[in-house]
C-alpha positions in Angstrom: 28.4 41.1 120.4 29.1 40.4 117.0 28.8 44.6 116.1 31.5 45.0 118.7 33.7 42.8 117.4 33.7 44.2 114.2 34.1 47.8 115.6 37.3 46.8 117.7 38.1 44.9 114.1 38.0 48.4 112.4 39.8 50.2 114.5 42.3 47.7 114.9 43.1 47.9 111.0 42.8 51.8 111.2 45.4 51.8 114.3 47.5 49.3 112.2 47.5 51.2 109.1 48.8 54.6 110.8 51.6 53.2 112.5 52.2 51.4 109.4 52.6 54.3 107.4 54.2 56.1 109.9 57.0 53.5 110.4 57.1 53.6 105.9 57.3 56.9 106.3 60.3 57.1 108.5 62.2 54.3 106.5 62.0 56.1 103.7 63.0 59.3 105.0 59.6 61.5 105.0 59.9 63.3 108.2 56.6 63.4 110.3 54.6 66.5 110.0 52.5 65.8 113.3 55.2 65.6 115.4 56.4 69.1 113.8 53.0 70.6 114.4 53.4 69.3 118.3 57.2 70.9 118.7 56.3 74.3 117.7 53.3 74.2 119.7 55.5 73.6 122.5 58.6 75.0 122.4 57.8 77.7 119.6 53.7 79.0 119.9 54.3 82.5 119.3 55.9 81.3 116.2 53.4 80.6 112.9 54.3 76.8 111.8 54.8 76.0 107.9 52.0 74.3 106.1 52.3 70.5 104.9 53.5 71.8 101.2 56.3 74.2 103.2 57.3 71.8 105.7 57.8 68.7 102.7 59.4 71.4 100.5 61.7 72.8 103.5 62.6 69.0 104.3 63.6 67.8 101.1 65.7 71.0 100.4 67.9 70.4 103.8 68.1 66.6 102.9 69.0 66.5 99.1 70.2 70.6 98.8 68.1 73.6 96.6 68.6 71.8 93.8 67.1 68.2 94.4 70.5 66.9 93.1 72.4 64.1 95.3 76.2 64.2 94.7 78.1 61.3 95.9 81.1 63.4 96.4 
């Protein structure tokens, strides 16, 4: 009984942590690479889907431009 409830414990923390760092990820702006992978699985499979380094790098440069500069105006 007690091996079970430190298994349910476990995952409980592991559960908590991804949604955890899935919602950090989102206030901060880091779009979610999973949720890429499923889309062009879906809706684009004949279509080869960027890597984790290409999708970041693709993200950042349609957020902040080429250059990684933000102008304010």
């Amino acid at each position: 009984m007690l091996f079970n409830n430190i298994k349910n414990f476990k995952l409980k923390i592991i559960i908590s942590y991804h949604y955890f760092t899935k919602t950090l990820k989102m206030i901060i702006g880091i779009p979610d690479y999973e949720n890429y992978l499923l889309h062009m699985k879906n809706k684009h499979p004949n279509i080869k889907p960027m890597n984790y380094e290409e999708f970041f790098k693709n993200r950042q440069i349609s957020r902040y431009g080429s250059n990684g500069v933000v102008k304010c105006c």
